[in-house]
C-alpha positions as CSV (number, residue, x, y, z in Angstrom):
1,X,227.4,168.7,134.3
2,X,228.9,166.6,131.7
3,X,227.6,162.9,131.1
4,X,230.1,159.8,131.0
5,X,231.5,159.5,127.7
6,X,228.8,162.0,126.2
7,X,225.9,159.8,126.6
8,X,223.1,161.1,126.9
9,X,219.4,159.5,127.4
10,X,216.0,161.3,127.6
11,X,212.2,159.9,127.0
12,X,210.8,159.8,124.1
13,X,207.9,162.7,124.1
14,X,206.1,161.1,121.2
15,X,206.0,157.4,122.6
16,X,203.6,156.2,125.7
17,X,205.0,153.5,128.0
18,X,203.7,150.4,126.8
19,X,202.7,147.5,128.9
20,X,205.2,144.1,127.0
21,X,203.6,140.7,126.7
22,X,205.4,139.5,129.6
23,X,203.6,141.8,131.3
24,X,206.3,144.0,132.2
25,X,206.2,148.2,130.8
26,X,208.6,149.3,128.8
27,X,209.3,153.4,128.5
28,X,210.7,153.7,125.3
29,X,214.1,155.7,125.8
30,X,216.7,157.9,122.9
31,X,220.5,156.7,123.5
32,X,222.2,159.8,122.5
33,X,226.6,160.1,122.2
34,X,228.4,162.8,121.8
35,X,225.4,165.3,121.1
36,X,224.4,162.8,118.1
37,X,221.4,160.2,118.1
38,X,222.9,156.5,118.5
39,X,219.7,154.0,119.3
40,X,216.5,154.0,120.7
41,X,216.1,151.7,123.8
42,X,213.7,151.0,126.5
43,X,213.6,150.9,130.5
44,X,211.7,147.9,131.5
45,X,210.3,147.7,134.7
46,X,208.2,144.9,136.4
47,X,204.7,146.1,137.9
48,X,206.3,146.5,141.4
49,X,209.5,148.3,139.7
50,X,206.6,150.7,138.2
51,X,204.8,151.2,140.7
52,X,207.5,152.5,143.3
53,X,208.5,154.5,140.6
54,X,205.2,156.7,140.4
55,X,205.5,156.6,144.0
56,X,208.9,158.2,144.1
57,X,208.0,160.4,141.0
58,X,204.4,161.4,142.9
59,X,206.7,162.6,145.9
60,X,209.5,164.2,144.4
61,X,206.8,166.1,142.4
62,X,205.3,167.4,145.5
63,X,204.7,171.0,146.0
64,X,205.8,171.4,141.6
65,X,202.5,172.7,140.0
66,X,200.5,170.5,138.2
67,X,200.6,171.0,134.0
68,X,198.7,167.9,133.4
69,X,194.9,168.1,132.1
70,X,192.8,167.0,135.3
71,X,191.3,163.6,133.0
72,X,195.1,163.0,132.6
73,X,196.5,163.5,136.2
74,X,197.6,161.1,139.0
75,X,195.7,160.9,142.2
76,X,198.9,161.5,143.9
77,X,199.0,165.3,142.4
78,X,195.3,166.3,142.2
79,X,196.1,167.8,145.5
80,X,198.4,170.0,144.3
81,X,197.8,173.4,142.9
82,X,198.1,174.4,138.9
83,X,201.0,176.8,138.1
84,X,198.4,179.7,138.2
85,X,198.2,178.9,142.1
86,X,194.8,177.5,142.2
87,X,193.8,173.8,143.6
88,X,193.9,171.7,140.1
89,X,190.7,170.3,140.0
């Protein structure tokens, strides 16, 4: 599936969402056209914006296997079961 005009957007692996001074969180975004990087941006979200995002992601995610370290895992998916089949701990 081809994207509008080539654009392209995707996370930035090696950057954490960062909580803004305003107290909003930013998730630090690569603007990419035509196959070539153009800008990095970021996808603010207000703590309510956030928070029914991990929602949605938490459900969406249900049933996937977990491939988080248990220390680093959401409530939400410690229920679910790693990718080797067994109940992440």
């Amino acid at each position: 599936m081809s994207t509008p005009h080539g654009l392209r957007i995707s996370r930035v692996p090696s950057k954490p969402v960062r909580r803004e001074p305003d107290g909003s969180l930013a998730i630090p975004l690569w603007l990419q056209r035509e196959g070539r990087f153009d800008a990095d941006i970021a996808l603010r979200l207000s703590p309510a914006e956030a928070e029914l995002l991990h929602a949605q992601l938490c459900r969406a995610l249900d049933g996937v296997p977990v491939m988080t370290p248990a220390d680093r895992t959401p409530e939400c998916r410690k229920a679910v079961h790693d990718s080797k089949g067994r109940p992440h701990p």
